[in-house]
RODO-2510 file (C-alpha; in nm, 4 decimals, decimal comma):
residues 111
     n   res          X          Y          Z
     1     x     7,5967    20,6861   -15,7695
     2     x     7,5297    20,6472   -16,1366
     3     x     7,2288    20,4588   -16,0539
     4     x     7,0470    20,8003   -15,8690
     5     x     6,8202    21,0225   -16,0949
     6     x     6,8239    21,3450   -16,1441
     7     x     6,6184    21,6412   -16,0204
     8     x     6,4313    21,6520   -16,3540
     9     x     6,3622    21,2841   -16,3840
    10     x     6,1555    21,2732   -16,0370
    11     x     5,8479    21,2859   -16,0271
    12     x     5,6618    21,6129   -15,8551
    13     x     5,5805    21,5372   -15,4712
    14     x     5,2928    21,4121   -15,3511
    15     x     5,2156    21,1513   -15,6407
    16     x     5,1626    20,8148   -15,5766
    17     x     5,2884    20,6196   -15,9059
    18     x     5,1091    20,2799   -15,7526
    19     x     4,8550    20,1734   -15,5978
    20     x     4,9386    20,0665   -15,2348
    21     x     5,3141    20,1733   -15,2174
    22     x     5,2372    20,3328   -14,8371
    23     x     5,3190    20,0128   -14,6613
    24     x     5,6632    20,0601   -14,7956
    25     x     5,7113    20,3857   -14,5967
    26     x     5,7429    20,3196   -14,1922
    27     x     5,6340    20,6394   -14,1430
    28     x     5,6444    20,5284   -13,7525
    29     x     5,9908    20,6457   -13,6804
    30     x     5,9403    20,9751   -13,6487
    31     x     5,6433    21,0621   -13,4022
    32     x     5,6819    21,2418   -13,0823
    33     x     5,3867    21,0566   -12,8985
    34     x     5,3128    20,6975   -12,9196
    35     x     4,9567    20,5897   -12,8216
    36     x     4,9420    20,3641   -12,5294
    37     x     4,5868    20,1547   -12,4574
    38     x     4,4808    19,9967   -12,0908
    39     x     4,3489    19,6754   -12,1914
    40     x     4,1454    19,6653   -11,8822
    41     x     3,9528    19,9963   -11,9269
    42     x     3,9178    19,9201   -12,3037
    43     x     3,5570    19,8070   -12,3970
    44     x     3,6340    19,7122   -12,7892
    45     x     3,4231    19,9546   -12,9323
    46     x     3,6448    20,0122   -13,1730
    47     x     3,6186    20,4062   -13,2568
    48     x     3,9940    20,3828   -13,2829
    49     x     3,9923    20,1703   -13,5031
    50     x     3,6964    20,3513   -13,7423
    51     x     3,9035    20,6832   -13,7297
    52     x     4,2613    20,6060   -13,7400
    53     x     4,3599    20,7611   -14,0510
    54     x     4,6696    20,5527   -14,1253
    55     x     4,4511    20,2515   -14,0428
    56     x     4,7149    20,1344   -13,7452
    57     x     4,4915    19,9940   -13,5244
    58     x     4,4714    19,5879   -13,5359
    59     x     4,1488    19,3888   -13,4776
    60     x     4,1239    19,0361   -13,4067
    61     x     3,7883    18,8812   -13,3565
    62     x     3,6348    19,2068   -13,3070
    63     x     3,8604    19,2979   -13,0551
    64     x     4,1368    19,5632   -13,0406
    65     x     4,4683    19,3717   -13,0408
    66     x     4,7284    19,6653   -13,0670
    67     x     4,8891    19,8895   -13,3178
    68     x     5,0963    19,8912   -13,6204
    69     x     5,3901    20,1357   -13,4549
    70     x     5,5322    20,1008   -13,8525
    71     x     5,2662    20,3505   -13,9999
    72     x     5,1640    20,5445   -13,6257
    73     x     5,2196    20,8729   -13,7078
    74     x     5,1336    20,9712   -13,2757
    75     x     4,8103    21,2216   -13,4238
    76     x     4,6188    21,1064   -13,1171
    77     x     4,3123    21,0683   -13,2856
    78     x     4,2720    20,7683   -13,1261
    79     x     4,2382    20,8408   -12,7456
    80     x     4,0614    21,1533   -12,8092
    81     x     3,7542    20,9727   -12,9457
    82     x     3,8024    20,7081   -12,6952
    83     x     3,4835    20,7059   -12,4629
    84     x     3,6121    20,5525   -12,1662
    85     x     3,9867    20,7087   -12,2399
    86     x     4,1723    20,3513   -12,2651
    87     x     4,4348    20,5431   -12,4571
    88     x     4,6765    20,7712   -12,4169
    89     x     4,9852    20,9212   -12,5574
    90     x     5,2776    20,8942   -12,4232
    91     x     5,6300    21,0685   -12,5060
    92     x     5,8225    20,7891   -12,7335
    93     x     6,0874    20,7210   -12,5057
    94     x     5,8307    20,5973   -12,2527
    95     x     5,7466    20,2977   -12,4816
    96     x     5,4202    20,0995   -12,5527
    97     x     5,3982    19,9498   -12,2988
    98     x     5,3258    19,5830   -12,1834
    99     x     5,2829    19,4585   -12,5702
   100     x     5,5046    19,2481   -12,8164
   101     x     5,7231    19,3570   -13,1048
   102     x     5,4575    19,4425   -13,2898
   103     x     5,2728    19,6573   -13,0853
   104     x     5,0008    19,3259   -13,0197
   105     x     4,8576    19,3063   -12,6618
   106     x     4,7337    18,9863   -12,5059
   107     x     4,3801    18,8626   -12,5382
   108     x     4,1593    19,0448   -12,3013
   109     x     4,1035    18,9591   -11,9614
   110     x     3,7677    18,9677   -11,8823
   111     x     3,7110    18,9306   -11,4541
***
């Protein structure tokens, strides 16, 4: 306890005192809607990717390979500007859906 500051020695809210201290802060946990994509419909424009504003969309070789669920706030930016509407949101407790850990999906399949 003696180590905890007091009101007066914190600093006003909203500052950020360094540069790129927002990874530390899964802001993840407490969403309502998770986004969910269908690999198969996707076509790797990447749209999602351009407009996520907590940049949680992951691209591998040009490719859309999943999300960062750590920083996914659930705004469903993402599959409202998706043109063939690959995403959607889904309630939290439904899950991601068939994806890793980390919210990666497979490579895509292409038939």
């Amino acid at each position: 306890m003696a180590d905890e500051k007091g009101s007066r020695e914190l600093p006003p809210g909203g500052l950020i005192l360094e540069a790129g201290n927002a990874v530390k802060y899964l802001t993840g946990g407490w969403r309502t809607y998770r986004p969910r994509v269908d690999k198969g419909k996707c076509i790797d424009c990447l749209q999602c990717w351009l407009l996520c504003p907590d940049c949680c969309i992951d691209v591998e070789e040009g490719t859309m390979a999943g999300y960062d669920y750590d920083h996914c706030k659930g705004c469903g930016i993402c599959a409202h500007i998706c043109p063939v509407k690959a995403i959607e949101m889904v309630l939290e407790t439904e899950g991601a859906g068939p994806a890793d850990a980390k919210g990666r999906f497979g490579s895509k399949k292409k038939a």
